[in-house]
mmCIF file of the N, C-alpha and C atoms, coordinates in Angstrom:
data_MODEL
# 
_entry.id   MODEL 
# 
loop_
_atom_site.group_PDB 
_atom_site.id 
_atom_site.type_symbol 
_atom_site.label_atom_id 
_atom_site.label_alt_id 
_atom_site.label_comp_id 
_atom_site.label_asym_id 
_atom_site.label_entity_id 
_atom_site.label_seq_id 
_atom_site.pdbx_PDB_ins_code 
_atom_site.Cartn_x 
_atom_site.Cartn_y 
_atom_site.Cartn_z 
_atom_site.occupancy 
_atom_site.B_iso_or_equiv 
_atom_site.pdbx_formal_charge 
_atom_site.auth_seq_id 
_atom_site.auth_comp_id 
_atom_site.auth_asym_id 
_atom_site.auth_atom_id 
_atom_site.pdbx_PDB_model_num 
ATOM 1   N N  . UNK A 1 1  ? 1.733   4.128  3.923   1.00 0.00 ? 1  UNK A N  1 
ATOM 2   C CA . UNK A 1 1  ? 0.590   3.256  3.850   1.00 0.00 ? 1  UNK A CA 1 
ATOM 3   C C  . UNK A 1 1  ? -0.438  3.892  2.926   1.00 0.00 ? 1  UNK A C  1 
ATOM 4   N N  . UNK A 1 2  ? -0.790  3.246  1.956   1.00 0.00 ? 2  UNK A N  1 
ATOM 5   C CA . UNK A 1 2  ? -1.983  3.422  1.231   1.00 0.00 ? 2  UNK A CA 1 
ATOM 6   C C  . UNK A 1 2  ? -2.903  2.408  0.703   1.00 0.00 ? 2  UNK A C  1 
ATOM 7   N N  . UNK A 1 3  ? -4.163  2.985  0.203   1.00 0.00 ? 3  UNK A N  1 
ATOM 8   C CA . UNK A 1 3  ? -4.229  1.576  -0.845  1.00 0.00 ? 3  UNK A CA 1 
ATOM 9   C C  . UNK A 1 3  ? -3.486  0.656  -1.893  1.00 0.00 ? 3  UNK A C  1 
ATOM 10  N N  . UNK A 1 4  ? -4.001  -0.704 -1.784  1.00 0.00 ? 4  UNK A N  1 
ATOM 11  C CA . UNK A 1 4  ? -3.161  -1.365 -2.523  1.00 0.00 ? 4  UNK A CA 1 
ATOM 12  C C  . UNK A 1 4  ? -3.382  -1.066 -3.915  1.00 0.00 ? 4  UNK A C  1 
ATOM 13  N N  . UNK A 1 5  ? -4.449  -0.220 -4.389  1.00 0.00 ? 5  UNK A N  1 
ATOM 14  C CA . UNK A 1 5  ? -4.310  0.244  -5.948  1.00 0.00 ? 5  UNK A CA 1 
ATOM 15  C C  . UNK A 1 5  ? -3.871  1.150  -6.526  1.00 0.00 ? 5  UNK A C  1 
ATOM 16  N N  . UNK A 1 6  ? -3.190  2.475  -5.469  1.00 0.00 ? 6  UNK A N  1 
ATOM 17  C CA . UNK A 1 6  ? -2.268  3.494  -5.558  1.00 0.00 ? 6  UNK A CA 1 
ATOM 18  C C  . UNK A 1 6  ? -1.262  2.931  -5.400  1.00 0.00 ? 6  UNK A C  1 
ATOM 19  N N  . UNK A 1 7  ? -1.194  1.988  -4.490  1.00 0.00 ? 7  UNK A N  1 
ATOM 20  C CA . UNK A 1 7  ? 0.682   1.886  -4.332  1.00 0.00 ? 7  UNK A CA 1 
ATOM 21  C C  . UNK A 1 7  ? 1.008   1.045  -5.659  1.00 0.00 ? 7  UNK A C  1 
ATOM 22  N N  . UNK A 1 8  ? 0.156   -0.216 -5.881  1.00 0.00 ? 8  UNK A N  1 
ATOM 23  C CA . UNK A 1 8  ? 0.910   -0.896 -7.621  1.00 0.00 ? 8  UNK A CA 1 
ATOM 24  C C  . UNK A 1 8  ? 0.669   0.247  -8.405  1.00 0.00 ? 8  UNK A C  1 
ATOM 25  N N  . UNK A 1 9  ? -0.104  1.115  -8.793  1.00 0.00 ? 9  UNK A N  1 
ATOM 26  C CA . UNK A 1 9  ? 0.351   2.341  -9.653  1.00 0.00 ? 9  UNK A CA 1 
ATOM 27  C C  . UNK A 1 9  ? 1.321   2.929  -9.608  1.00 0.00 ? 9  UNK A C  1 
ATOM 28  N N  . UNK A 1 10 ? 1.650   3.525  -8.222  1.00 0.00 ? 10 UNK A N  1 
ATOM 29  C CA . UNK A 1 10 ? 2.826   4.812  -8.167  1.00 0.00 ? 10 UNK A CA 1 
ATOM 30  C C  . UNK A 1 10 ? 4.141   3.792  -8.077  1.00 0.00 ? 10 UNK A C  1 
ATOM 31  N N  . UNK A 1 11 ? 4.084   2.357  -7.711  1.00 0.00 ? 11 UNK A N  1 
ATOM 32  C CA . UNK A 1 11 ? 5.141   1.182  -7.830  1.00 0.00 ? 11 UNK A CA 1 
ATOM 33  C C  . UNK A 1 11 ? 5.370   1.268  -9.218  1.00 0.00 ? 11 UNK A C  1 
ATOM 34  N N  . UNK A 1 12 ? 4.415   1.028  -10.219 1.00 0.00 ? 12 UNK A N  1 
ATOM 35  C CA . UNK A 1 12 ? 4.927   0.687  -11.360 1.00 0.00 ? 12 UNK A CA 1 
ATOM 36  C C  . UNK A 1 12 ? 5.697   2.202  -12.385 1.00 0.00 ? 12 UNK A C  1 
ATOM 37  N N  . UNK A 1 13 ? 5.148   3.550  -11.301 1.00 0.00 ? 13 UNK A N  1 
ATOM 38  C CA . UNK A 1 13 ? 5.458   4.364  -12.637 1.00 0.00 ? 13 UNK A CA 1 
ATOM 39  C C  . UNK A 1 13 ? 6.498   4.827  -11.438 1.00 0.00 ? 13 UNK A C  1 
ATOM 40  N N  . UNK A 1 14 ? 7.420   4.521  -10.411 1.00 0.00 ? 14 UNK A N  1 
ATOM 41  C CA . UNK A 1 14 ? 8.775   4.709  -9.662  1.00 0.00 ? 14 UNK A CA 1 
ATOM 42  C C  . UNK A 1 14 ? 9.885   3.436  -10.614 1.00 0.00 ? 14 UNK A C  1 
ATOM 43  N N  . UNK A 1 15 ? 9.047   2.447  -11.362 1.00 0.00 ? 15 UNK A N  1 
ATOM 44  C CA . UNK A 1 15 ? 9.973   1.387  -11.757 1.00 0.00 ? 15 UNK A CA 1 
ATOM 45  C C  . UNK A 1 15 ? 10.187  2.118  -12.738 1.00 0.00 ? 15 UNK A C  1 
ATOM 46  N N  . UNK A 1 16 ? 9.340   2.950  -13.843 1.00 0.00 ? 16 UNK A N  1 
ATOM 47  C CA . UNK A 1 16 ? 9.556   2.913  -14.929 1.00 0.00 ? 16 UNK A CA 1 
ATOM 48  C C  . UNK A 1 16 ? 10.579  3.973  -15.243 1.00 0.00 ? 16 UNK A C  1 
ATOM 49  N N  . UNK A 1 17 ? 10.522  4.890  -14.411 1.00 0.00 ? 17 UNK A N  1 
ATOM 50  C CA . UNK A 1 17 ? 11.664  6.281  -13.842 1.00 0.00 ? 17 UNK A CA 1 
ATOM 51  C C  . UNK A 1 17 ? 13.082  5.536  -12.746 1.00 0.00 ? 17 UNK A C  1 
ATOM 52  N N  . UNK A 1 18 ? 12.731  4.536  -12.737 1.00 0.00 ? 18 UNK A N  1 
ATOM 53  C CA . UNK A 1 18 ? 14.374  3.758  -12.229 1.00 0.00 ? 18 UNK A CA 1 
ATOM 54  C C  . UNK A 1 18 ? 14.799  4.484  -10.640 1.00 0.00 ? 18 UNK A C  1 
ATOM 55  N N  . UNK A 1 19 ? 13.278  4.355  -9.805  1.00 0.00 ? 19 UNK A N  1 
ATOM 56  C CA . UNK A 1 19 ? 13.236  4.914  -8.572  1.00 0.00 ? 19 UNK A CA 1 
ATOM 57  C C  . UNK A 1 19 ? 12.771  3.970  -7.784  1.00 0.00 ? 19 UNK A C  1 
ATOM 58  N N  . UNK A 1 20 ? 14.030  3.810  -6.506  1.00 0.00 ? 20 UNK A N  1 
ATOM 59  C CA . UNK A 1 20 ? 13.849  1.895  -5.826  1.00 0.00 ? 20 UNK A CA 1 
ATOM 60  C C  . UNK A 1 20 ? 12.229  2.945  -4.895  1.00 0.00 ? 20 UNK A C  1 
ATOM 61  N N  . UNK A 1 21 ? 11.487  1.740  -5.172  1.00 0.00 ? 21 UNK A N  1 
ATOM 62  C CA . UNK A 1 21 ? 10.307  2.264  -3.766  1.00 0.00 ? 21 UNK A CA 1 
ATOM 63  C C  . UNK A 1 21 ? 9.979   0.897  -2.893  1.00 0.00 ? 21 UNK A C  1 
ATOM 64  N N  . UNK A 1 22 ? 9.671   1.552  -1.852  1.00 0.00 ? 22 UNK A N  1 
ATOM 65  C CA . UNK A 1 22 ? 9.501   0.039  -0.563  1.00 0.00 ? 22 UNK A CA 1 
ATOM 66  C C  . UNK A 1 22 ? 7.887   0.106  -0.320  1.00 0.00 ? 22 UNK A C  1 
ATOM 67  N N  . UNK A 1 23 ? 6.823   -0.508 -0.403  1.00 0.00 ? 23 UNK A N  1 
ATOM 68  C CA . UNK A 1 23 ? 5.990   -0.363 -0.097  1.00 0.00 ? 23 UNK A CA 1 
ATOM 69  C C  . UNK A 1 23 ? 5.492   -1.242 0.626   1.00 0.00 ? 23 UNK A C  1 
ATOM 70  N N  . UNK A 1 24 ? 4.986   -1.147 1.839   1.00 0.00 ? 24 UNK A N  1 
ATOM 71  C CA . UNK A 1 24 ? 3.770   -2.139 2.912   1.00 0.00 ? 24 UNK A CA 1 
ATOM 72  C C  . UNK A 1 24 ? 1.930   -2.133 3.126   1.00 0.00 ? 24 UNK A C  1 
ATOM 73  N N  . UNK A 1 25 ? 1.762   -3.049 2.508   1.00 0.00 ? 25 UNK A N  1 
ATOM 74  C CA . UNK A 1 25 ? 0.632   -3.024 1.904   1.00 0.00 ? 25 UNK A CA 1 
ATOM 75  C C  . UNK A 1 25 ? -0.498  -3.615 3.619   1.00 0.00 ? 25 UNK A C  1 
ATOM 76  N N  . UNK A 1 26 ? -1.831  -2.954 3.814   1.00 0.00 ? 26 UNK A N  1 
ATOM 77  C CA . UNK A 1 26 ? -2.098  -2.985 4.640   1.00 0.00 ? 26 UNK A CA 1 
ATOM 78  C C  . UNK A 1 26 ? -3.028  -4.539 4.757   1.00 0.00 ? 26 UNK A C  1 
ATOM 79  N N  . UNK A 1 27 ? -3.289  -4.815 6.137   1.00 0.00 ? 27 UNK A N  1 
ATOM 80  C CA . UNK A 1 27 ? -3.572  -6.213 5.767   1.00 0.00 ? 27 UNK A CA 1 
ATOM 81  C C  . UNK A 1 27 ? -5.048  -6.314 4.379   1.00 0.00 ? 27 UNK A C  1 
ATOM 82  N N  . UNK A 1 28 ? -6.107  -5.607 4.672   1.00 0.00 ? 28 UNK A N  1 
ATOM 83  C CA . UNK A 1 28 ? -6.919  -5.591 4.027   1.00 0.00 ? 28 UNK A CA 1 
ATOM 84  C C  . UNK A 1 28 ? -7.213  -4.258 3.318   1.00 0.00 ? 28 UNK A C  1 
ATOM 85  N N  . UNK A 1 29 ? -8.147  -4.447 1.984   1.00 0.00 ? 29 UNK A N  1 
ATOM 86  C CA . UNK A 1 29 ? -8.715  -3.195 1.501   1.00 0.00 ? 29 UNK A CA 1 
ATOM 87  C C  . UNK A 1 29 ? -9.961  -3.091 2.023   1.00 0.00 ? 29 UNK A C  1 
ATOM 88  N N  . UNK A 1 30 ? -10.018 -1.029 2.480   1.00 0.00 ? 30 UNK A N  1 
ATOM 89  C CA . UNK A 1 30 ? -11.438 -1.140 2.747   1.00 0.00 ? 30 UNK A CA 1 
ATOM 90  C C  . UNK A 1 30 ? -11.403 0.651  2.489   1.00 0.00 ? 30 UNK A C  1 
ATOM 91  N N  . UNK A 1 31 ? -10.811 1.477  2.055   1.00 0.00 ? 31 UNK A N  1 
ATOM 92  C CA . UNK A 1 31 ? -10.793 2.603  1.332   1.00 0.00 ? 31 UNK A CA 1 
ATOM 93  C C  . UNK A 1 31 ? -12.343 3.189  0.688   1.00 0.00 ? 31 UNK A C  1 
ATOM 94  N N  . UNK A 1 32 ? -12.348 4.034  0.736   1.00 0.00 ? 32 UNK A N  1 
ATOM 95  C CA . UNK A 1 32 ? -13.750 4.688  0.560   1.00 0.00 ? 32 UNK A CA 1 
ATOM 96  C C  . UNK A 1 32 ? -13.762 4.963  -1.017  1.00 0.00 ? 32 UNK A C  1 
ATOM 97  N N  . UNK A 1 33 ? -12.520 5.074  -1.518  1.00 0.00 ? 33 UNK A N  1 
ATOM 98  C CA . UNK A 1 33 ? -12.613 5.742  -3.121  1.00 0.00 ? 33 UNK A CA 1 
ATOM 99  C C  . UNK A 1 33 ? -12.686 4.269  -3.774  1.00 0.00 ? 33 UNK A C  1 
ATOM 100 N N  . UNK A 1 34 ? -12.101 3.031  -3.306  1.00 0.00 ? 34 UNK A N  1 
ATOM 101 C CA . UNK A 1 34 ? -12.089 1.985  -4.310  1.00 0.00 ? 34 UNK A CA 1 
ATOM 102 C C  . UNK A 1 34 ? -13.077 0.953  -3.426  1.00 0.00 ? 34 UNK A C  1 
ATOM 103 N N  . UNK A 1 35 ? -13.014 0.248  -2.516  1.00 0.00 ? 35 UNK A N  1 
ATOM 104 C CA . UNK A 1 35 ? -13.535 -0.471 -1.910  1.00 0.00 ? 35 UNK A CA 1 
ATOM 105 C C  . UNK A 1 35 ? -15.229 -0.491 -1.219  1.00 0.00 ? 35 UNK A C  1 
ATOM 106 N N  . UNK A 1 36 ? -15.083 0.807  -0.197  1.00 0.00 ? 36 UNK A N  1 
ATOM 107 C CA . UNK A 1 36 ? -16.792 0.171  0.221   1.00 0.00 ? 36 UNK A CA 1 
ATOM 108 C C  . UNK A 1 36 ? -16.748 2.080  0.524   1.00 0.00 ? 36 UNK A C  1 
ATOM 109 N N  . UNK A 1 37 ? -17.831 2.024  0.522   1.00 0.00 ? 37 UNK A N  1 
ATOM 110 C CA . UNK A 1 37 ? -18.687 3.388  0.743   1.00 0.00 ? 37 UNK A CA 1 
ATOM 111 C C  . UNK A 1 37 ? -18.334 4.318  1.863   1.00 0.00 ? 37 UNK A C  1 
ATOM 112 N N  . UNK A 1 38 ? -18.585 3.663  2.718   1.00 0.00 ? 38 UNK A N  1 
ATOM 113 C CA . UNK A 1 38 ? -17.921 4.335  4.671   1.00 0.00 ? 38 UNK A CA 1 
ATOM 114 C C  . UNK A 1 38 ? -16.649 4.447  4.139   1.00 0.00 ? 38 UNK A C  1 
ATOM 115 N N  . UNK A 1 39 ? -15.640 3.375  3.564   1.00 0.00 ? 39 UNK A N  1 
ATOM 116 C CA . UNK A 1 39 ? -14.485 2.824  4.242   1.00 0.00 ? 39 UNK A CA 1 
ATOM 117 C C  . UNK A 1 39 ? -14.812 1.931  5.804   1.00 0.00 ? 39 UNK A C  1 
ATOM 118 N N  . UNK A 1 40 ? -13.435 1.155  5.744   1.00 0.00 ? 40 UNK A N  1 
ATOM 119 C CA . UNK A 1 40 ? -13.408 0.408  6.537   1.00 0.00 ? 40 UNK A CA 1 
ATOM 120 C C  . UNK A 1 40 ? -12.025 0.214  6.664   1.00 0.00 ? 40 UNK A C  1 
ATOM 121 N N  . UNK A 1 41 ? -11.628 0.953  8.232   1.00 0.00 ? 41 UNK A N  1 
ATOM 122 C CA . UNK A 1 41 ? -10.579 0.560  9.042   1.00 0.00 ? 41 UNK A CA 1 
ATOM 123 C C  . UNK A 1 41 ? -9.583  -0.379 8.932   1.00 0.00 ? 41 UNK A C  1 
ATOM 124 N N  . UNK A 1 42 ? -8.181  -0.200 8.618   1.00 0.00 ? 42 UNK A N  1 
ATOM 125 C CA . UNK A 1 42 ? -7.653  -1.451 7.792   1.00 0.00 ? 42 UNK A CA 1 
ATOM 126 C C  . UNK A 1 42 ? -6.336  -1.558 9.370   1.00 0.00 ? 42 UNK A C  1 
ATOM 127 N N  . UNK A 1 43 ? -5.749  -2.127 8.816   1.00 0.00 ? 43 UNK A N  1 
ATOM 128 C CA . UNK A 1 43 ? -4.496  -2.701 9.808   1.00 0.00 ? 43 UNK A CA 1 
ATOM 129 C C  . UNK A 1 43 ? -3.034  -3.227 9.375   1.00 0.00 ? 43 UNK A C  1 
ATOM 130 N N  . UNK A 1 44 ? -1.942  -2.003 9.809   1.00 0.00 ? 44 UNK A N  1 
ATOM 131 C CA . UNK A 1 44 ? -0.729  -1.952 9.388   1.00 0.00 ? 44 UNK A CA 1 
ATOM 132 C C  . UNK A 1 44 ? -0.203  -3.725 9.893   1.00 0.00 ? 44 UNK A C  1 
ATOM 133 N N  . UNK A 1 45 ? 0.963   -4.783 9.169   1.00 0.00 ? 45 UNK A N  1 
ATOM 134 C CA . UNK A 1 45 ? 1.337   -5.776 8.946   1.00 0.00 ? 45 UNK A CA 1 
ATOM 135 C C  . UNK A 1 45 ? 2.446   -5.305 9.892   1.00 0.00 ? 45 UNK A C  1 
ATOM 136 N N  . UNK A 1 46 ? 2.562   -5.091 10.864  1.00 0.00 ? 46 UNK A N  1 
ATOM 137 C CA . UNK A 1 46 ? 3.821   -4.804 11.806  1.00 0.00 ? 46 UNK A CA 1 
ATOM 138 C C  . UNK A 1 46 ? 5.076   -5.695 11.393  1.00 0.00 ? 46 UNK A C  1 
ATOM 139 N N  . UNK A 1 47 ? 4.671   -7.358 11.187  1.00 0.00 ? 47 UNK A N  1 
ATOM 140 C CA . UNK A 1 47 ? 6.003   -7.894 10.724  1.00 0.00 ? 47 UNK A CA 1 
ATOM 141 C C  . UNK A 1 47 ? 6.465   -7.508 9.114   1.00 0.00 ? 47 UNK A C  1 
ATOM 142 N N  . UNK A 1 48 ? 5.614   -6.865 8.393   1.00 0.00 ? 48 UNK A N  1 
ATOM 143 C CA . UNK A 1 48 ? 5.693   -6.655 7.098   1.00 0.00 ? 48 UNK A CA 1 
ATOM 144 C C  . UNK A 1 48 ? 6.565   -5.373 7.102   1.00 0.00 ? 48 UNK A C  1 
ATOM 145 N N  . UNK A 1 49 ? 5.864   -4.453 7.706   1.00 0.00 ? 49 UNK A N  1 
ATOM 146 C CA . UNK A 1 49 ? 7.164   -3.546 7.550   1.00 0.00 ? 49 UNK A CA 1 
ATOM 147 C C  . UNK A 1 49 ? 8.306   -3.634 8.566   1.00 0.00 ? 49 UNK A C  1 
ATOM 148 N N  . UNK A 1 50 ? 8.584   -4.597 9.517   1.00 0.00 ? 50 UNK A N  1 
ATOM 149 C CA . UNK A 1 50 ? 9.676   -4.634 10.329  1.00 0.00 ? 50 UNK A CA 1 
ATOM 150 C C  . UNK A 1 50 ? 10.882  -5.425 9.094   1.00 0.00 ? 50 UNK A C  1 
ATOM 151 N N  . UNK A 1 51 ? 10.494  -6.086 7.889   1.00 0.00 ? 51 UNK A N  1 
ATOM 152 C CA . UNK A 1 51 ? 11.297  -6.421 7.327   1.00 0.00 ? 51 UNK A CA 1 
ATOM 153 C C  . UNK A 1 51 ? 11.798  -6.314 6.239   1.00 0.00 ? 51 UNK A C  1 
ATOM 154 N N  . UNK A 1 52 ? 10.928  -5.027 5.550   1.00 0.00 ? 52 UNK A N  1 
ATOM 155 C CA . UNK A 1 52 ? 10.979  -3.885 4.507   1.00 0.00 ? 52 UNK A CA 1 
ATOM 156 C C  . UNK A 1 52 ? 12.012  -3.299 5.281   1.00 0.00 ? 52 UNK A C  1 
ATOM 157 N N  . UNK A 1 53 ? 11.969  -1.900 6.745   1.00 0.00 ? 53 UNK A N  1 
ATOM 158 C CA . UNK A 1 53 ? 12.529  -1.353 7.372   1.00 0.00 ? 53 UNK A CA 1 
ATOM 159 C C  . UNK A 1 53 ? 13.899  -1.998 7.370   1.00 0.00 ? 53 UNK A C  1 
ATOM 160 N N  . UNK A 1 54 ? 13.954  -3.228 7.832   1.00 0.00 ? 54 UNK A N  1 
ATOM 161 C CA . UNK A 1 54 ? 15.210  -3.668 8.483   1.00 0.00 ? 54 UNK A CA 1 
ATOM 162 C C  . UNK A 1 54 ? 15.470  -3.537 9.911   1.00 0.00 ? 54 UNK A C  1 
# 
């Protein structure tokens, strides 16, 4: 789990090196480095990664 603006980064440079990556993106952004100041408490998609996982 990370932000959604690290994971399309490190997604796009695992595509470009021909490395499968699975990523589950959390419901909302609220990250302290991109989003809001505090941060703000986000929340894993339980059905999202139950069907990434398998």
């Amino acid at each position: 789990m990370a932000c959604v603006l690290n994971l399309l980064k490190g997604g796009y440079e695992m595509q470009k090196l021909n490395i499968p990556s699975q990523c589950v993106f959390l419901d909302y952004c609220g990250c302290q480095k991109h989003w809001h100041k505090n941060g703000i408490p986000t929340d894993l998609n339980s059905n999202q990664l139950q069907k990434i996982v398998g």
